[in-house]
FILOGU-253157 format. One line per 3 residues: number of its first residue (from 1); their letters; for each residue x, y, z of N, C-alpha, C. Coordinates in nm, 4 decimals, decimal comma. Example, Ala and Ser with C-alpha at 12.3 -4.5 7.8 and 13.67 -1.06 7.14 Angstrom:
2
1 = AS = 1,3190 -0,5690 0,7800 1,2300 -0,4500 0,7800 1,3200 -0,3300 0,7800 ~ 1,2850 -0,2250 0,7080 1,3670 -0,1060 0,7140 1,2900 0,0030 0,7870
//
This chain:
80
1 = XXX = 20,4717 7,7143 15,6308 20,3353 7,6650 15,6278 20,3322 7,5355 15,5467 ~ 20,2934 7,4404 15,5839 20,3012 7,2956 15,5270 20,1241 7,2908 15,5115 ~ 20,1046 7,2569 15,3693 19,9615 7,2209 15,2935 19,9659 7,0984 15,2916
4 = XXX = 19,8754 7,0001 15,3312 19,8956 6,8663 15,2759 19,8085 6,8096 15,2215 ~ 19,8112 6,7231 15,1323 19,7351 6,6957 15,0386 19,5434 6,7191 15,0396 ~ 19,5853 6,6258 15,1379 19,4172 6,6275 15,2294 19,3494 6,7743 15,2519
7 = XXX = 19,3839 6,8587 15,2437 19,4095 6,9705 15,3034 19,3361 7,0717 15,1757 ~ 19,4519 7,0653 15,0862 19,4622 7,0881 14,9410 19,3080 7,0210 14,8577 ~ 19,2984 6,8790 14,8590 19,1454 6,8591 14,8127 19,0471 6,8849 14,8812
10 = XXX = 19,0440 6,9218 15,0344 18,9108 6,9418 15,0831 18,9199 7,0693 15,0529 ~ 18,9756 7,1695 15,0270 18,9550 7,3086 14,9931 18,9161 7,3370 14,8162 ~ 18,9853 7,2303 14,7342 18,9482 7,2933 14,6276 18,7951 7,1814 14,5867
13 = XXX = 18,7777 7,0868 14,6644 18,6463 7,0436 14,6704 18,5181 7,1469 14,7182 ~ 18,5422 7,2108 14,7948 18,4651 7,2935 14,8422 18,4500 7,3803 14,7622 ~ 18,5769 7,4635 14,6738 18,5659 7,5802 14,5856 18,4848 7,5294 14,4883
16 = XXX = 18,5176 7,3532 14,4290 18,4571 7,3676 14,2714 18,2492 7,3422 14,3278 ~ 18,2496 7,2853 14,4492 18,1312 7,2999 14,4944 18,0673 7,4014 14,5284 ~ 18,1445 7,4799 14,5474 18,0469 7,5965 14,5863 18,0126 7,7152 14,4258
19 = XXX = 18,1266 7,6401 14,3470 18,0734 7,7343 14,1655 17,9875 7,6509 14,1165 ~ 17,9952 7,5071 14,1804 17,8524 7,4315 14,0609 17,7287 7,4957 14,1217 ~ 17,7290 7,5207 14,2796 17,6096 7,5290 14,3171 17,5522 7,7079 14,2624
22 = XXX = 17,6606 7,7340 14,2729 17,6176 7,9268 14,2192 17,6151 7,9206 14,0786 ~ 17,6425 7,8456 13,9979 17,6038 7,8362 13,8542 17,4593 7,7674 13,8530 ~ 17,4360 7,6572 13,9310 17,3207 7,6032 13,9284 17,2290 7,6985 13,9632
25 = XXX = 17,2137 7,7987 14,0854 17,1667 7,8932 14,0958 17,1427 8,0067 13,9959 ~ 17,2067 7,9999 13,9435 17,2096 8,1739 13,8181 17,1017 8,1178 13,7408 ~ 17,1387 7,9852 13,6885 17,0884 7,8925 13,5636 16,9233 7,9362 13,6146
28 = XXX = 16,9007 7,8556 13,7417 16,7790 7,8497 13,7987 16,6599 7,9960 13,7879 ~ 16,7778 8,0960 13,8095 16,7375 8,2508 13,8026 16,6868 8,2590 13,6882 ~ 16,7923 8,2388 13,5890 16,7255 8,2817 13,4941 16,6153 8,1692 13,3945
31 = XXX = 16,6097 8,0678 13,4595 16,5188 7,9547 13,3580 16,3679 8,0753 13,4127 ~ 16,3314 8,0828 13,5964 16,2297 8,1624 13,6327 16,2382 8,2887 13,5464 ~ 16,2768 8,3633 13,5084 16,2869 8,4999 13,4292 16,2118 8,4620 13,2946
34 = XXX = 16,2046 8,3750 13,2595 16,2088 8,3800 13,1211 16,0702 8,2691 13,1486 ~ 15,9650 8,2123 13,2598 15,8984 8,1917 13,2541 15,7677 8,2749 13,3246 ~ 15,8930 8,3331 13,4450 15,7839 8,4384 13,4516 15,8453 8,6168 13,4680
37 = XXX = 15,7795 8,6539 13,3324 15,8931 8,7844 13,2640 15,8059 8,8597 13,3577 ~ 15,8996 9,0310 13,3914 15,8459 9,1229 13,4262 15,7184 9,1868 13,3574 ~ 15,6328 9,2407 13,4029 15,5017 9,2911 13,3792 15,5618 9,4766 13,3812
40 = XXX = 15,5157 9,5679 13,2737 15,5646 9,6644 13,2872 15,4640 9,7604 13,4180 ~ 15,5091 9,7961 13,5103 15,4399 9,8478 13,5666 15,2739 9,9788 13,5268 ~ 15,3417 9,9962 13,3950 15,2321 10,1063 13,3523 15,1349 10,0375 13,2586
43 = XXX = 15,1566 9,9334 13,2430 15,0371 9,9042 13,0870 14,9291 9,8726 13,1962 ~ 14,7597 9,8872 13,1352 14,6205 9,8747 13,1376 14,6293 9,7463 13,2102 ~ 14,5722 9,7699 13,3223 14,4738 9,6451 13,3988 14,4225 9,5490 13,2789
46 = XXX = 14,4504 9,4140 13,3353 14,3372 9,3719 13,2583 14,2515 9,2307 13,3494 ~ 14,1159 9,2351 13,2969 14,0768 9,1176 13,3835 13,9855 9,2011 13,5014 ~ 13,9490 9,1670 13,6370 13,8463 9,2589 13,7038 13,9122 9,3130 13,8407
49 = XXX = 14,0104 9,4375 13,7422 14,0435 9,5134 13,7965 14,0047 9,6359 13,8438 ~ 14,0107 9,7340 13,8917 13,9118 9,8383 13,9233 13,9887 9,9411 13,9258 ~ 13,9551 10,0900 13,8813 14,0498 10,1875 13,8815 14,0304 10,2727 14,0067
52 = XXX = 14,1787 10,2681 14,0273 14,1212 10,3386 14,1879 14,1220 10,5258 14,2102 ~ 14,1576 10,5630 14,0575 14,1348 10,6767 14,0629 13,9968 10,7675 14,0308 ~ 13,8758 10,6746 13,9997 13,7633 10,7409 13,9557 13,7083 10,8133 14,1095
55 = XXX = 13,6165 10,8679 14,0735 13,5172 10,9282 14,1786 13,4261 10,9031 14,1782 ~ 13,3379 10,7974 14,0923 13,2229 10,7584 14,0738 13,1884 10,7372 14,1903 ~ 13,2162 10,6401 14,2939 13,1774 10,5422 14,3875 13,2057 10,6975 14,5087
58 = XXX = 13,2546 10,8108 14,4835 13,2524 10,8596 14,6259 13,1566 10,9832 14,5709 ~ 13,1051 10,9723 14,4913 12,9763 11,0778 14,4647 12,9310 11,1305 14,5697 ~ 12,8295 11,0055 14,6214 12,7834 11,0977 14,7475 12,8098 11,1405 14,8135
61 = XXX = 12,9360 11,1045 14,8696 13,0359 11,1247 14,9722 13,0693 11,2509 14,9688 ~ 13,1271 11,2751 14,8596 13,2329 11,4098 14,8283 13,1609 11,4911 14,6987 ~ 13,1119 11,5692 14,7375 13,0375 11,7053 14,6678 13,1441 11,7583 14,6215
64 = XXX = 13,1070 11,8449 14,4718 13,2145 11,9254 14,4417 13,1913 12,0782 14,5098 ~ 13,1244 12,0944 14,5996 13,1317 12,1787 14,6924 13,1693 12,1875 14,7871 ~ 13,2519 12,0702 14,8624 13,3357 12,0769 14,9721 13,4478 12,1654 14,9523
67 = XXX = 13,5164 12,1717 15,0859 13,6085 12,2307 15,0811 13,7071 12,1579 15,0898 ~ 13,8420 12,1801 15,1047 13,9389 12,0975 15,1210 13,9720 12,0270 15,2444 ~ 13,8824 12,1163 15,3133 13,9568 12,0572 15,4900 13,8130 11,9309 15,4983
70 = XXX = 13,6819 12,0269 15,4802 13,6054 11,9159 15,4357 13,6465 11,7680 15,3957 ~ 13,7052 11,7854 15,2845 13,7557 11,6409 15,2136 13,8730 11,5764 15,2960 ~ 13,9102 11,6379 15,3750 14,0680 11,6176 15,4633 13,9978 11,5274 15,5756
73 = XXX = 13,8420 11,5574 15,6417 13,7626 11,5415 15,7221 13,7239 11,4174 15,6815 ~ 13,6806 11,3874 15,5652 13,6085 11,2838 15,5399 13,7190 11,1595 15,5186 ~ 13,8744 11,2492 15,4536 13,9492 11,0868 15,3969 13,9685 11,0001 15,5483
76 = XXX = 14,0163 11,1290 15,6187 14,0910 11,0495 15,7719 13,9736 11,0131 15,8488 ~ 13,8220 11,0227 15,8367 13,7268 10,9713 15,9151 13,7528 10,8375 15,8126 ~ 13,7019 10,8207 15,6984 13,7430 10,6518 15,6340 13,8402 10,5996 15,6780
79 = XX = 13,9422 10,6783 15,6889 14,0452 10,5438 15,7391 14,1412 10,5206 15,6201 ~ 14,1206 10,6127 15,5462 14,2211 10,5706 15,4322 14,3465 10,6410 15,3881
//
């Protein structure tokens, strides 16, 4: 197998190009990380958020005298 020069720099041109560009990349990763950090999924809403577990808003809707199939009746007639 004969390498020749030409051969030899277009390949290790390509290698050291393709680590600047994946270092430039990581770099890039992490400059975004550190401007915009993870949010923990469990801490408090804040701002005008709305909790979607109250029952206030389905009062009328849903009696605490329904039954279950009742309430089974009403989620899949909403649509939700």
């Amino acid at each position: 197998m004969v390498l020749s020069l030409r051969k030899i720099k277009r390949i290790s041109l390509f290698f050291c190009l393709f680590f600047l560009f994946l270092f430039i990349l990581v770099q890039l990763f992490q400059l975004f990380s550190n401007v915009f950090p993870l949010r923990s999924p469990y801490q408090k809403p804040y701002g005008n958020a709305v909790k979607v577990s109250t029952n206030e808003a389905m009062e009328p809707i849903l009696s605490p005298k329904m039954s279950w199939l009742d309430r089974l009746v009403v989620f899949y007639g909403m649509g939700e």
